[in-house]
C-alpha positions in Angstrom: 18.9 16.8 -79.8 16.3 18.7 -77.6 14.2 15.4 -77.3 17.2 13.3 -76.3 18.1 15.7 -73.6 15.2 16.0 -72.4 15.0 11.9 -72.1 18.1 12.4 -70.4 16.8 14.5 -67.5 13.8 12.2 -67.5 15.7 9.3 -66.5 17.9 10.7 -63.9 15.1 11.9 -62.4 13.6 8.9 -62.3 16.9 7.0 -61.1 17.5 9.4 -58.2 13.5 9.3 -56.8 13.7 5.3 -57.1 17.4 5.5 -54.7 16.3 8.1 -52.2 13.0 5.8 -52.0 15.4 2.5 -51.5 17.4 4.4 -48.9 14.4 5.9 -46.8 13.1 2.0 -46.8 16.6 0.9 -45.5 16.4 3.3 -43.3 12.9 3.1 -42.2 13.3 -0.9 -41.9 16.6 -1.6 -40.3 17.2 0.9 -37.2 13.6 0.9 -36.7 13.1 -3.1 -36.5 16.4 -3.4 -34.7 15.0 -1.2 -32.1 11.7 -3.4 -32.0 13.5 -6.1 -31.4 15.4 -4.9 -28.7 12.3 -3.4 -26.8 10.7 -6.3 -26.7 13.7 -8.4 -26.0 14.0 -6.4 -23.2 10.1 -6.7 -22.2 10.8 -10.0 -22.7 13.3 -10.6 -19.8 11.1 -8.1 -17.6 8.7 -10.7 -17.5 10.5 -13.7 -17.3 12.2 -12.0 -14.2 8.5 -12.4 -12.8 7.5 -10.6 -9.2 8.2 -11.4 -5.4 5.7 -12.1 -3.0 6.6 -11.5 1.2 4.5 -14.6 2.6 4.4 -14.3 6.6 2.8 -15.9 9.7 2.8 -13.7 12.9 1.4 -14.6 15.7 2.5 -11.7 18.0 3.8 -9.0 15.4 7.4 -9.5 15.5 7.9 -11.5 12.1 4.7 -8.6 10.9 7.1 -5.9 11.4 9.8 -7.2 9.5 7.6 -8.6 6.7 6.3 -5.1 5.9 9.9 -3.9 6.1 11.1 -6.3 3.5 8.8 -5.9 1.3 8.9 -2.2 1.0 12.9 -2.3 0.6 12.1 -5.2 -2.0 9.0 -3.9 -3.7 7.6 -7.0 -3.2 3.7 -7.7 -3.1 2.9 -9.0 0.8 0.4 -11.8 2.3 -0.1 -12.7 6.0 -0.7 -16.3 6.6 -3.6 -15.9 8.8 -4.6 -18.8 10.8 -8.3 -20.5 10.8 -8.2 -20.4 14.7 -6.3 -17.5 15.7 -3.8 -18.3 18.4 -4.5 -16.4 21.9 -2.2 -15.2 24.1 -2.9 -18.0 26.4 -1.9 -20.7 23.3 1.5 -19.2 23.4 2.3 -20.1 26.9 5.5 -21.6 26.4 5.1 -23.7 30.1 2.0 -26.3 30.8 0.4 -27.7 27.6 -0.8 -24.6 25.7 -1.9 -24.6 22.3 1.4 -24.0 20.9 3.1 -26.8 23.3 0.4 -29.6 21.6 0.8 -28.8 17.8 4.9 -28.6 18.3 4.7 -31.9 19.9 2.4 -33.4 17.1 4.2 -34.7 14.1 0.7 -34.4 12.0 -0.6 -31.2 13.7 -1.6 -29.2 10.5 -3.2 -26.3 11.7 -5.8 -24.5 9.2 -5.3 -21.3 7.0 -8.3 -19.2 6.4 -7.5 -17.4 3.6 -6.4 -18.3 0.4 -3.1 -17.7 -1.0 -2.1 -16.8 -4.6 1.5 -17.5 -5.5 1.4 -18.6 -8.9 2.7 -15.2 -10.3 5.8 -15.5 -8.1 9.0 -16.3 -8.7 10.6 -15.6 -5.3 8.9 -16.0 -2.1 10.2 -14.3 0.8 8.5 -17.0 4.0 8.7 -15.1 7.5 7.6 -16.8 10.6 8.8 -17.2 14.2 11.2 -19.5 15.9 9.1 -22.1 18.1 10.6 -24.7 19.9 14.0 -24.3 17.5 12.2 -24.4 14.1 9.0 -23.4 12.4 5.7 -23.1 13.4 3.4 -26.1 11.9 1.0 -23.8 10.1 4.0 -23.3 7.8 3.9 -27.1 6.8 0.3 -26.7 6.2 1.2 -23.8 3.8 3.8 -26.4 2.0 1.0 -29.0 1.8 -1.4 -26.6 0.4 0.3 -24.6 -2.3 2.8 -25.8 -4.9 6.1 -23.8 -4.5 8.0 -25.9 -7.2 10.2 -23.8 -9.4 10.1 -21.0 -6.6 12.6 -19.5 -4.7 12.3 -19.4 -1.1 13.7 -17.0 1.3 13.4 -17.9 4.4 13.8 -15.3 7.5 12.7 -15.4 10.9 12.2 -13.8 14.6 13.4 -15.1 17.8 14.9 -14.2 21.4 17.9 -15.6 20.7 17.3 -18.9 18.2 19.4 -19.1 15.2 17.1 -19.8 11.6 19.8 -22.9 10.7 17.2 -25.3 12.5 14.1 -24.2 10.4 15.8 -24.1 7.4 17.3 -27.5 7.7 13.8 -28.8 9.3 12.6 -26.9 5.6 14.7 -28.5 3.5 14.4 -31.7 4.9 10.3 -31.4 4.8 10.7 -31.3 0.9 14.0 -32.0 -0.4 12.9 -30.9 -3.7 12.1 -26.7 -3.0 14.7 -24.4 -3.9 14.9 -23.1 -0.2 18.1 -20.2 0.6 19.5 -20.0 4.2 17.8 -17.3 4.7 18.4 -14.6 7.8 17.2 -14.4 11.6 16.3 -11.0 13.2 15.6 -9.9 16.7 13.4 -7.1 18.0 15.7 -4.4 16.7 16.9 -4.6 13.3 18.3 -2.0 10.7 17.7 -1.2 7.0 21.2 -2.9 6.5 19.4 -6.1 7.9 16.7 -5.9 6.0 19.0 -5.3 2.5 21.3 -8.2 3.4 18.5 -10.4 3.2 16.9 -9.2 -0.6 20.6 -9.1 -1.9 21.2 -12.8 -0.4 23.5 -12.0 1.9 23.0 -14.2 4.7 
């Protein structure tokens, strides 16, 4: 009788290690894997959400100042489109045949970029440049010949006196039909922090 009871004993024993061992590896296995999963699900979309890239050509600072603001309020990496043969204050004499006046006037002017531009990481590309002659500079059509901005989205904005950034845009669009360009936003000298957030948010 002592033997069986003791078998007994032996046998619960070894029934209640073997569950408490089945219910740590449920336990160790399901909420911990579910919370894998999620992390990297979450990772996951952090990446595919990619990064933003302020790309700007200024020739006098205007479109400068409110690159740097835009991409501070958007946390967005920043490039200055810097041009091979930097323009003068004498090319930007609007009267007589400046610089400026010739390239504007050229359907195939293309003028240079020195540096070299990395946008392959980016997803959206925030393109600032002034208003000449009603639309964009040419050294922004060179920038469109030179990289591929296929799958991108492109944010226009601008600077000007008084020109509205509908012309550009359109003159964009119409460039390459195939570019995912916004409407974008104009801004003058003076500008606010509203301004700026309209623009990142998308309201144009």
């Amino acid at each position: 009788m002592k033997k069986v009871l003791i078998c007994l004993i032996a046998i619960i024993t070894v029934f209640t290690i073997t569950g408490c061992n089945k219910k740590e590896e449920t336990k160790n296995n399901t909420p911990e894997g579910t919370k894998s999963t999620e992390t990297n699900k979450n990772n996951s979309t952090e990446q595919n959400n990619g990064k933003a890239l302020v790309l700007y050509f200024s020739a006098t600072g205007n479109t400068k100042k409110v690159a740097e603001k835009v991409a501070l309020e958007s946390k967005s990496d920043i490039i200055e489109i810097i041009p091979k043969v930097a323009y003068k204050e004498d090319d930007l004499k609007y009267s007589g045949d400046c610089r400026a006046n010739r390239e504007q006037n050229d359907p195939k002017a293309r003028p240079e970029i020195k540096n070299d531009i990395d946008i392959t990481k980016y997803d959206t590309i925030y393109l600032g440049y002034p208003i000449w002659w009603g639309t964009i500079p040419k050294i922004i059509l060179t920038l469109l010949d030179k990289y591929d901005f296929t799958n991108k989205t492109i944010v226009p904005f601008c600077t000007s006196g008084s020109t509205g950034i509908k012309g550009s845009v359109s003159d964009l669009r119409n460039y390459n039909n195939k570019l995912n360009i916004k409407d974008g936003k104009r801004y003058g000298t003076k500008f606010t922090d509203k301004d700026i957030k309209d623009l990142i948010n998308g309201n144009y």
